[in-house]
Backbone as a printed PyTorch tensor [residue, N CA C, xyz], in Angstrom:
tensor([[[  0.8460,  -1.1770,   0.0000],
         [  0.0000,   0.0000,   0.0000],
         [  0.8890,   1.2380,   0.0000]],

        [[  0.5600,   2.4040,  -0.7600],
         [  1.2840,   3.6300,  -0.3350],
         [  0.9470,   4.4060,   0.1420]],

        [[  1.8260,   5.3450,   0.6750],
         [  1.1410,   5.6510,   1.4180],
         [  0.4050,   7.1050,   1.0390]],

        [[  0.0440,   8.0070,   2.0860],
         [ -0.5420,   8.8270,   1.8090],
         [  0.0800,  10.1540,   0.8170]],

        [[  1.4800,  10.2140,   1.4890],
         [  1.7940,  11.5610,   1.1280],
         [  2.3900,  11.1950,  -0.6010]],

        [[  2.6670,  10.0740,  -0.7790],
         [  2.8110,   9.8130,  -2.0730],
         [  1.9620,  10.1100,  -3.2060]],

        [[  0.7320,  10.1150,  -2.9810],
         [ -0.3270,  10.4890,  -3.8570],
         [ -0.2760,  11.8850,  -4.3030]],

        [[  0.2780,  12.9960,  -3.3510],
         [  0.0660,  14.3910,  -3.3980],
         [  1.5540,  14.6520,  -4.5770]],

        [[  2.5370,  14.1200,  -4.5660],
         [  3.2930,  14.0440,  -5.1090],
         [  3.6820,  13.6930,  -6.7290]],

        [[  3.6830,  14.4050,  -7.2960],
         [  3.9920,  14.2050,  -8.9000],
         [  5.4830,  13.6530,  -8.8640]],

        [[  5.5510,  11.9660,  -9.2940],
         [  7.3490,  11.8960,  -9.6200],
         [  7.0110,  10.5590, -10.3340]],

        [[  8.1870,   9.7200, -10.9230],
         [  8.5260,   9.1630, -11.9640],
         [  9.9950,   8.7530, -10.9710]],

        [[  9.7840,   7.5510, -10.7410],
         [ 11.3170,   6.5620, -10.3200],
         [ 11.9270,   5.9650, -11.9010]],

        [[ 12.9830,   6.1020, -11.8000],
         [ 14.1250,   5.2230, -13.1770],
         [ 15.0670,   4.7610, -12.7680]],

        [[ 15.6720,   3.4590, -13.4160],
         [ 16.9420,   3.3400, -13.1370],
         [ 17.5480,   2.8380, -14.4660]],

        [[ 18.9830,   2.7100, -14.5280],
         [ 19.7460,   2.6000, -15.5940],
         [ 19.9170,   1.3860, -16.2470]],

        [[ 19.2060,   0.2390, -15.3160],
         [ 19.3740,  -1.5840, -16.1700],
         [ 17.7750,  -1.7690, -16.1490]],

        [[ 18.3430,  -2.9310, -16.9400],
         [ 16.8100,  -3.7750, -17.2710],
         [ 16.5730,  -4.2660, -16.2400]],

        [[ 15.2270,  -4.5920, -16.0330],
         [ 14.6720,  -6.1280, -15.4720],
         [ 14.8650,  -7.7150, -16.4950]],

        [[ 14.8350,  -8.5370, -15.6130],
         [ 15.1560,  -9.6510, -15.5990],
         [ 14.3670, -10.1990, -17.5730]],

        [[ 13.3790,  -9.5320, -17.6290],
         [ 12.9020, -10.0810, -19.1010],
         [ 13.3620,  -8.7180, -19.8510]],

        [[ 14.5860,  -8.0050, -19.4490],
         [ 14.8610,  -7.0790, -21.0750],
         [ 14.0460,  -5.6660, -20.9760]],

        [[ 13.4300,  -5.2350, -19.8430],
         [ 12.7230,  -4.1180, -20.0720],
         [ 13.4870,  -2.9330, -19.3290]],

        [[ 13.5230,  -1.8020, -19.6590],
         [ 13.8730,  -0.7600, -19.0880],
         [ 12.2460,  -0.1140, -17.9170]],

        [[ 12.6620,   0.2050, -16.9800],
         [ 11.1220,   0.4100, -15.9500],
         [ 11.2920,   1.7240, -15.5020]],

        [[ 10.0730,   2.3260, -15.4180],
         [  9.7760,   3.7710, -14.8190],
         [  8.6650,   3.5000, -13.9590]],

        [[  8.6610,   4.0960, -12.6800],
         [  7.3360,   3.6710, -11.9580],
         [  6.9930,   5.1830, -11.7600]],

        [[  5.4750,   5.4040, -11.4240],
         [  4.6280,   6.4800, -11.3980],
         [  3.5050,   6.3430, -10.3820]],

        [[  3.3710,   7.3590, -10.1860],
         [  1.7790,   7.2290,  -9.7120],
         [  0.8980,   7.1680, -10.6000]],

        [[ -0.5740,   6.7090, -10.2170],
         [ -1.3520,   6.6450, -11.6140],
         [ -1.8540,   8.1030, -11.7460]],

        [[ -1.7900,   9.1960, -10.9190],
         [ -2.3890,  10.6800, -11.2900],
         [ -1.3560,  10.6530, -12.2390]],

        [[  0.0750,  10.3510, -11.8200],
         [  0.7150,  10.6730, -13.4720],
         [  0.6630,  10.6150, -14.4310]],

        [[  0.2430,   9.3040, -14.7050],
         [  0.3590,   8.5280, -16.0550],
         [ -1.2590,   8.7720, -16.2810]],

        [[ -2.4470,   9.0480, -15.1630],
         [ -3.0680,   9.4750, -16.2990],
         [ -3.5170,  10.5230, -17.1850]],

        [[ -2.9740,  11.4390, -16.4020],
         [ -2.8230,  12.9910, -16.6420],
         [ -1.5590,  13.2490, -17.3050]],

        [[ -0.5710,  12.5920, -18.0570],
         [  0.5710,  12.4260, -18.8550],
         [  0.7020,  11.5030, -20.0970]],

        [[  0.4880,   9.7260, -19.2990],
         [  1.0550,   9.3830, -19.9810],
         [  0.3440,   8.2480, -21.0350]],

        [[ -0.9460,   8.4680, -20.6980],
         [ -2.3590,   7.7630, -21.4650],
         [ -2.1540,   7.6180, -22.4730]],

        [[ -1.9980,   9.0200, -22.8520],
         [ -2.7980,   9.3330, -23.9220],
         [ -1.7840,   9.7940, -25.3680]],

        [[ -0.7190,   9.7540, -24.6370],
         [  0.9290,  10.3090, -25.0990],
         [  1.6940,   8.9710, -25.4230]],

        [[  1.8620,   8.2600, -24.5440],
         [  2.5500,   7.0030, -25.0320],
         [  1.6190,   5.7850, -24.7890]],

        [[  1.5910,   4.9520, -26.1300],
         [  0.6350,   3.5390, -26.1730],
         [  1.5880,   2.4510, -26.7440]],

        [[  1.0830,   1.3750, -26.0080],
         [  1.7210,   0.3260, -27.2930],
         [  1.8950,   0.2370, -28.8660]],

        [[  2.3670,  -0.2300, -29.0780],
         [  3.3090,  -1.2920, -28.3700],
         [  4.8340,  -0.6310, -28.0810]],

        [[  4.8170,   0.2370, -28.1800],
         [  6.6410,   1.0380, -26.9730],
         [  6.3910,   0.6920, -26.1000]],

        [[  5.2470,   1.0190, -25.9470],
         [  5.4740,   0.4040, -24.2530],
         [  4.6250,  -0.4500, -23.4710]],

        [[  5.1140,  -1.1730, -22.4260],
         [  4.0960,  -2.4820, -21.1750],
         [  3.6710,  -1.8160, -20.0870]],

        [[  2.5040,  -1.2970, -19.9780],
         [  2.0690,  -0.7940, -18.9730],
         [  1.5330,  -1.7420, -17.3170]],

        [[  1.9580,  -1.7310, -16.3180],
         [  1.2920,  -2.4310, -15.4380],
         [  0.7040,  -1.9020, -14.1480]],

        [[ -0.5410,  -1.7880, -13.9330],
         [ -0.8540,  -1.2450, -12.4180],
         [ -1.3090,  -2.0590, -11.4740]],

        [[ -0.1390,  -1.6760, -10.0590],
         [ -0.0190,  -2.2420,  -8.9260],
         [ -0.6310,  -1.7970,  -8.2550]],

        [[ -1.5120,  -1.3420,  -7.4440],
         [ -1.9790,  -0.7770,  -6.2870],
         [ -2.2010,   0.8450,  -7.0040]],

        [[ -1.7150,   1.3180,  -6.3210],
         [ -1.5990,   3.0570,  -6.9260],
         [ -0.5740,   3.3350,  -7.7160]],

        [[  0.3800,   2.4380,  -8.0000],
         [  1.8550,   2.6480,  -8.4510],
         [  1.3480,   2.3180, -10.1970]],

        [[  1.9130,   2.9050, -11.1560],
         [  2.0500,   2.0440, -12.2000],
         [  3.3470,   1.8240, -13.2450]],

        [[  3.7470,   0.7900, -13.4000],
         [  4.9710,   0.4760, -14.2310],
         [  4.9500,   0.1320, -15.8110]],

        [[  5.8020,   1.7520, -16.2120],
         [  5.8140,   1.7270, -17.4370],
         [  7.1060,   0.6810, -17.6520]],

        [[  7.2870,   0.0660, -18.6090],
         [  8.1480,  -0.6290, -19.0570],
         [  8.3360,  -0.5320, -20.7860]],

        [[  9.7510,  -0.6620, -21.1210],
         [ 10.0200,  -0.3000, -22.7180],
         [ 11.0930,  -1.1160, -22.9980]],

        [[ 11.1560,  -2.2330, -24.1490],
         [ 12.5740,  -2.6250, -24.4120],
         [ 13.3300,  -1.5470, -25.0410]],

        [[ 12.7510,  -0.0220, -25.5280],
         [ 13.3640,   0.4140, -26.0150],
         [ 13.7470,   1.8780, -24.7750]],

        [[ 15.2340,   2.2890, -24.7270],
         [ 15.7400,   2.5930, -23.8180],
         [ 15.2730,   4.3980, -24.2650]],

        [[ 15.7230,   4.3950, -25.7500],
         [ 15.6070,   6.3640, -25.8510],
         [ 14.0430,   6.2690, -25.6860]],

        [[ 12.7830,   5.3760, -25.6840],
         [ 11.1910,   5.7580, -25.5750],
         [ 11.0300,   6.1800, -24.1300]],

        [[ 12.0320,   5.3960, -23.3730],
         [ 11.7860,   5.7700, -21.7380],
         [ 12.2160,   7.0520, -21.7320]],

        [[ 13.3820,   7.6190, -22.1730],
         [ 13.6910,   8.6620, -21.8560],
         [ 13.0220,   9.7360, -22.6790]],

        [[ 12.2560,   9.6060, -23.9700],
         [ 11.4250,  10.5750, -24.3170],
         [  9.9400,  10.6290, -23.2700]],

        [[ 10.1800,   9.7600, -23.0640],
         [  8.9270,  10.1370, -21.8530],
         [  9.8600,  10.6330, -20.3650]],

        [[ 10.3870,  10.1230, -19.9780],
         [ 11.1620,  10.9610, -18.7620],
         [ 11.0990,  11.9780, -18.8090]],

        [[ 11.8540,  12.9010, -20.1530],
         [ 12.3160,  13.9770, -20.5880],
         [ 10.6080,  15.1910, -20.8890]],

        [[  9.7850,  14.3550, -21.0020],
         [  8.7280,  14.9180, -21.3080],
         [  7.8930,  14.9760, -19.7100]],

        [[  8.0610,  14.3510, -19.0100],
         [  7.0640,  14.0490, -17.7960],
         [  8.2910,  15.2790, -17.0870]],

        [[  9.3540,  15.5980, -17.2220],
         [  9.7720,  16.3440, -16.3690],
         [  9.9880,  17.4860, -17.0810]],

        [[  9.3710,  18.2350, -18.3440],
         [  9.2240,  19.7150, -18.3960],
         [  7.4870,  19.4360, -18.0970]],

        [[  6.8160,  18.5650, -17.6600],
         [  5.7740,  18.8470, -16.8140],
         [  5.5720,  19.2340, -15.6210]],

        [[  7.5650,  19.2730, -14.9590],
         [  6.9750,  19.6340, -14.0560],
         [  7.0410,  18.2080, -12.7650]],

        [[  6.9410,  17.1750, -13.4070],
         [  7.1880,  15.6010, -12.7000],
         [  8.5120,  15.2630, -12.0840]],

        [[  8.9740,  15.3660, -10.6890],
         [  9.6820,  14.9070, -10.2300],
         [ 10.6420,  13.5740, -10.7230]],

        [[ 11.6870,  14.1510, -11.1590],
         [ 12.4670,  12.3860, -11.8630],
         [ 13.4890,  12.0480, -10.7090]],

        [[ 13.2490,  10.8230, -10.3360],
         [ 14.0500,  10.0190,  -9.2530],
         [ 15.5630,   9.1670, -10.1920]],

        [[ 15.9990,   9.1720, -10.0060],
         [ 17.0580,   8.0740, -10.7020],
         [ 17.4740,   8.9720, -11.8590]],

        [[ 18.2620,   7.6780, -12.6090],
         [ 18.2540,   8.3910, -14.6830],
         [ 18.2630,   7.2180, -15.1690]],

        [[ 18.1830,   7.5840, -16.3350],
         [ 18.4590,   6.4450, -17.3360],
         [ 19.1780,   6.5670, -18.1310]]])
């Protein structure tokens, strides 16, 4: 569960390796992604998955993550990590 103050918070976690099947991962809140990243990025670039409140974008392709990084943060979206 997350917690509260996370929700109030606009950010985007990254890191620089794959996961175990080849994907590059960005996690979000879902106010992010749905007020960002709906409607802006679709498959197939990218594997979308929602956990609880969290949701994980995933991309085998490494510059799609970062055109969305790069875009979620002249929104204004907190970026954790890099890629």
């Amino acid at each position: 569960m997350t917690s509260p103050i996370s929700s109030y918070i606009m950010y985007v976690k990254v890191g620089p390796k794959k996961d175990p099947q080849g994907y590059y991962v960005a996690v979000t809140t879902r106010d992010v992604f749905e007020r960002y990243v709906r409607d802006r990025f679709a498959p197939p670039n990218i594997v979308i998955e929602e956990v609880g409140g969290e949701v994980f974008i995933k991309s085998k392709s490494r510059s799609v993550l970062k055109k969305l990084i790069k875009f979620l943060a002249s929104k204004g979206v907190t970026v954790i990590g890099s890629i």
